[in-house]
N, C-alpha and C positions, 0 to 999 in steps of 0.2 A: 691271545692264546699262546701260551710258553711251549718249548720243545714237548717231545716225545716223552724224553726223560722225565722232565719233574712231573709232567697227566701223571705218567705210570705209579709216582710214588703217592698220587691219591688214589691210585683203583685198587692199588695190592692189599688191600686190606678187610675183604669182607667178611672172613670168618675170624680176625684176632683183630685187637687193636692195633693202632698206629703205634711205633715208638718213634719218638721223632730227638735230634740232639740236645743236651742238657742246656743250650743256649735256648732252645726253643718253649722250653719246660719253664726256665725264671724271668719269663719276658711278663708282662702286667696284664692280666686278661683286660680285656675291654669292661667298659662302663656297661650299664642296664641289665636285665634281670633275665637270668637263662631258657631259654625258651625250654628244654627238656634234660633229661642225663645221658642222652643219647651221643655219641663221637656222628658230628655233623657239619656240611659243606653244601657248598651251593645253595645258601638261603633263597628263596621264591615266594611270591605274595603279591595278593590282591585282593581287592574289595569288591565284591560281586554286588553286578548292575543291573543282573536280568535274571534274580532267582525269585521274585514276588513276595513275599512277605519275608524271605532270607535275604530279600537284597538289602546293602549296607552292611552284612558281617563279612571279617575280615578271613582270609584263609591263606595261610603258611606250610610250605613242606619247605624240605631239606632232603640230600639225601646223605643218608644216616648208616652207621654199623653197627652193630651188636651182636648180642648172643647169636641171635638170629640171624644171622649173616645182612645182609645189604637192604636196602628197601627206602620209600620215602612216605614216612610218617608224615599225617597232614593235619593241622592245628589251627584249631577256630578261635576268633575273639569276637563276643554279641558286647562286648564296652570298650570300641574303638582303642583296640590294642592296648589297654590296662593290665588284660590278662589272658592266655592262651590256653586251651585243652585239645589234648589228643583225640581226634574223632573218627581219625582212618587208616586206612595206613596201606602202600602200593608195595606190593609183592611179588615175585617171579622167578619160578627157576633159576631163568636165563640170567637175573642179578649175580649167581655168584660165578661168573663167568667176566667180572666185573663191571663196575656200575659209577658213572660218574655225570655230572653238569646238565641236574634236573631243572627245567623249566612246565610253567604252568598257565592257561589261555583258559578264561570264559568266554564259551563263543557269542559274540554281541548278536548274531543273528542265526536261523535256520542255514545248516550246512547239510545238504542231503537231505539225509534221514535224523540229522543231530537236532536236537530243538534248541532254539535258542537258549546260551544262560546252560548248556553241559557244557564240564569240564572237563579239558584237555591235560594229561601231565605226557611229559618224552623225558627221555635222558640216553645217554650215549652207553651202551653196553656191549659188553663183548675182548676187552681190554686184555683182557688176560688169557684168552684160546689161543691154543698154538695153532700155527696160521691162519691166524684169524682172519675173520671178515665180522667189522663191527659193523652195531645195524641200530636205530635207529624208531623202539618200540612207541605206539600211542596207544594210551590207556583212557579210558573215557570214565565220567562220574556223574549221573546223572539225579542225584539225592545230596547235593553241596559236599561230596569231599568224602562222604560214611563206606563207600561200597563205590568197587572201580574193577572195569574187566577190559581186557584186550580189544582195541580196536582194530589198529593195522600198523604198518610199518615202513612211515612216510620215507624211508634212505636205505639203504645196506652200502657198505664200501664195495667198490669192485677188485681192492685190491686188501693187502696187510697193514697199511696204514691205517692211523688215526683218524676218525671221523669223529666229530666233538661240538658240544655245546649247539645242540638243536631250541628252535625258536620257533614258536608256531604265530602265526597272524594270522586275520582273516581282509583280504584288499577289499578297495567299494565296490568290485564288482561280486562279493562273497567267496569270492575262491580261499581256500584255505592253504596259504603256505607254510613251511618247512623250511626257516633257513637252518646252515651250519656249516663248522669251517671242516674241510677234509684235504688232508695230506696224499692222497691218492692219486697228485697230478704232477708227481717228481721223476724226472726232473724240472721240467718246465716250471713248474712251481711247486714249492716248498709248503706251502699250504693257500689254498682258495677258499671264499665264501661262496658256497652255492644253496639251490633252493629246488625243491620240489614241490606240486602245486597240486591243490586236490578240490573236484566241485562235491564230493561227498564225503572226506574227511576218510574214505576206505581205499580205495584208487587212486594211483599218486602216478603224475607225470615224469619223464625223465629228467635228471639234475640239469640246472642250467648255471650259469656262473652269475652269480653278483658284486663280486669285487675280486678279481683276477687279474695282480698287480703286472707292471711289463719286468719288474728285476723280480728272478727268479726265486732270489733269498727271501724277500717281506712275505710276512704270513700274517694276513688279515683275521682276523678271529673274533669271537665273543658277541656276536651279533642279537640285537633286540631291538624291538621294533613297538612303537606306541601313535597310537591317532590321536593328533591335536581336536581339540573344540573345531578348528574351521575345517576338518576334515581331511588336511594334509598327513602325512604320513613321516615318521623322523625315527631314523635310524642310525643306532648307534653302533660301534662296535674299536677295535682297537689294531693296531698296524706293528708287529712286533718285526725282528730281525732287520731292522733298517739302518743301523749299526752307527745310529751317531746319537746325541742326544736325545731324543724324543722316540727311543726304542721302546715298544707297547706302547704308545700314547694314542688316547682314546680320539676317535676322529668320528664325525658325523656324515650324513644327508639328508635329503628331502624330497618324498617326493608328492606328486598330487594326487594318487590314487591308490598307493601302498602296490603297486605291481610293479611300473616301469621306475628303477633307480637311476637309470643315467648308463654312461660307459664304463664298463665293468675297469676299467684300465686305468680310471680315477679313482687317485684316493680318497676324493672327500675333503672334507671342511678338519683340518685341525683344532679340539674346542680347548681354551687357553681360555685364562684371564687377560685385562687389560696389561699387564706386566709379565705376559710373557709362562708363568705358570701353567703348571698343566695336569691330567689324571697321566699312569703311568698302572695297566693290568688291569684289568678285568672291571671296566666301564657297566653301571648299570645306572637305568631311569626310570622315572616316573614322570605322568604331565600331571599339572594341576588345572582342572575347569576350573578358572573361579570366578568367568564370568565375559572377562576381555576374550576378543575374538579369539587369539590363537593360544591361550593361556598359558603355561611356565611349564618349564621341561625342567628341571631337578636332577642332577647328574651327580653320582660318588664314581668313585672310584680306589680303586687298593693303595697307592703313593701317590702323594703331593709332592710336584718335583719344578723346581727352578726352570727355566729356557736351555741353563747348560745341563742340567740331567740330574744335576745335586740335589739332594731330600730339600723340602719347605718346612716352615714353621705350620703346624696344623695339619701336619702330613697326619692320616688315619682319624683325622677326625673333622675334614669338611666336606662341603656338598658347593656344587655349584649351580648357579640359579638364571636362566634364560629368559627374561622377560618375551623376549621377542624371536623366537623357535626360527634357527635357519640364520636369523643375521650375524650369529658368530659374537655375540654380545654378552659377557657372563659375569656374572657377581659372585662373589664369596660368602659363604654362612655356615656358622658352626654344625657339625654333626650331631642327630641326638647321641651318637652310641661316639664314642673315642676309642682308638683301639693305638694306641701307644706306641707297641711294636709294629706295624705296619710295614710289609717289608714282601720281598719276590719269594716269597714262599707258598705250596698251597693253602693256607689256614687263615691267617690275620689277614682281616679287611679285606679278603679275596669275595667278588663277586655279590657282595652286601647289597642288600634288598630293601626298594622301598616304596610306599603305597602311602594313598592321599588318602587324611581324614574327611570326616562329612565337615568339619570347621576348615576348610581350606586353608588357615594361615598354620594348621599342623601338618607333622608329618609322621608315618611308621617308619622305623629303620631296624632291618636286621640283619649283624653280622657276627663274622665268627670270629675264634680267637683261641689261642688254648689258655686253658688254664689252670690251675696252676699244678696237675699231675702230669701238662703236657700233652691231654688230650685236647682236640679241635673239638668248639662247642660253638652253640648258635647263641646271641644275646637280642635282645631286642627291647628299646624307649620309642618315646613317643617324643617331639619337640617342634619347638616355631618357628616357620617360616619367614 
């Protein structure tokens, strides 16, 4: 997660378009086919496992600007992401007070009162109140993605800072958490991961820390969380301000139960290729079940960047591929989507989204990019593993 600064220059924008600099405007939009005409960020998606005769369609938000000020439109595919339709769409006063870094959870089991298979959307609002205190809405959808209302509101900051990029999971013991990164523990740190925890998805415990570095500056961020096949838990996210090469470089963990991570005061696993290569902003995953015990964890991220910090050949347009979750073992394979410009901005290749098809050696991917008026837009292909 980047400074204060550049969040802000995604949220200001709910009732007009973005204008962004004329470099930004004649950069190449990315590869694959628009997902809407909406100005859109923070791609999100999944493949629902627990909706009974809807399970196996795919479902995508963004969160989105228009006319309408703020919102996250949510978009179905019944032909394994061939093609997408607008089916929903998340709305709320409280969005134009700004709206930013939507994430999306089917819950795999009864939480409370939630049945198994409702869905979860959060996103970080509040950006733009003077003296703010940003907070942290859940909206629930219990008919696949059509109609969605107010559930609770798993975080509020206690302070004016930044609280950003909420993640919801459910551990084995079903408790439903709430991770995200917040700025509200400075000086002592400049930003922490933490986590609030719910046994009915309405009542949320107090924040607790889950990666709370000991140098003050590093600001852990962007955190997401997926269960392997053996039922371990892997958790990704990214370590920005560390002020040498591998500054934002996405780092990992694991843990056995998706509750207990380790000591907050460890970084984690730096994930690299065999040469040293690495993601660099806004790390995102998917696993693949495709049959082996602990199956493939699938990693993009926004820059392909060298060991010394220099851009790579196939920057914005690769994945990386973990046969073996946890051993720190990674291969290289082309992206379906390319995104050319690729670079520390909010828009291009930032925070790109991806879900397993039912043929496991495919993949969904969707990202954003502007094009060519300059607006930030979502794309989304389909390609092989």
């Amino acid at each position: 997660m980047r400074g204060a600064r550049t969040r802000s220059l995604l949220l200001c924008g709910m009732l007009a378009a973005f204008v962004f600099p004329s470099t930004s405007a004649a950069s190449p939009a990315a590869t694959g086919t628009p997902l809407s005409d909406d100005q859109s960020f923070y791609p999100t998606s999944l493949r629902l496992q627990h909706a009974g005769e809807a399970s196996g369609t795919i479902l995508a938000a963004t969160v989105s600007f228009g006319e309408d000020g703020g919102g996250a439109p949510i978009y179905e595919s019944t032909d394994e992401g061939a093609t997408f339709t607008e089916v929903g769409r998340i709305s709320d006063p409280s969005f134009g007070t700004g709206l930013c870094c939507g994430s999306m959870l089917e819950l795999p089991r009864q939480v409370g009162e939630l049945p198994e298979g409702t869905l979860l959307w959060t996103a970080s609002v509040g950006a733009d109140e003077e003296n703010r205190r940003m907070h942290l809405p859940v909206f629930q959808s219990r008919d696949q993605g059509r109609t969605w209302s107010y559930l609770s509101t798993c975080g509020t900051a206690p302070g004016d800072k930044g609280f950003w990029e909420p993640e919801l999971a459910v551990d084995a013991n079903g408790a439903l958490g709430c991770y995200f990164a917040d700025e509200n523990d400075q000086p002592a740190h400049s930003q922490v991961l933490r986590r609030t925890v719910s046994t009915d998805g309405v009542n949320w415990a107090e924040p607790e820390n889950v990666v709370a570095l000991e140098n003050p500056g590093q600001r852990p961020g962007m955190p997401v969380i997926r269960r392997l096949p053996d039922d371990r838990y892997y958790f990704s996210y990214e370590i920005c301000g560390t002020g040498d090469a591998h500054d934002c470089a996405a780092y990992f963990r694991i843990s056995e139960d998706g509750a207990n991570w380790g000591d907050p005061l460890d970084a984690g696993t730096l994930l690299t290729l065999g040469d040293g290569r690495f993601f660099a902003h806004a790390p995102k995953i998917t696993v693949i079940d495709d049959g082996t015990p602990d199956g493939k964890v699938i990693t993009v991220g926004q820059e392909l960047k060298h060991g010394d910090g220099t851009v790579a050949d196939g920057n914005g347009g690769t994945l990386f591929v973990s046969e073996e979750p946890g051993s720190g073992e990674n291969t290289q394979l082309t992206a379906p989507i390319q995104v050319p410009g690729a670079r520390n901005e909010p828009c291009p290749n930032y925070s790109s989204s991806l879900t397993p098809l039912a043929d496991t050696s495919k993949i969904l991917e969707i990202a954003t990019d502007y094009d060519d008026n300059g607006t930030c837009r979502a794309y989304y292909a389909t390609g092989a593993l």
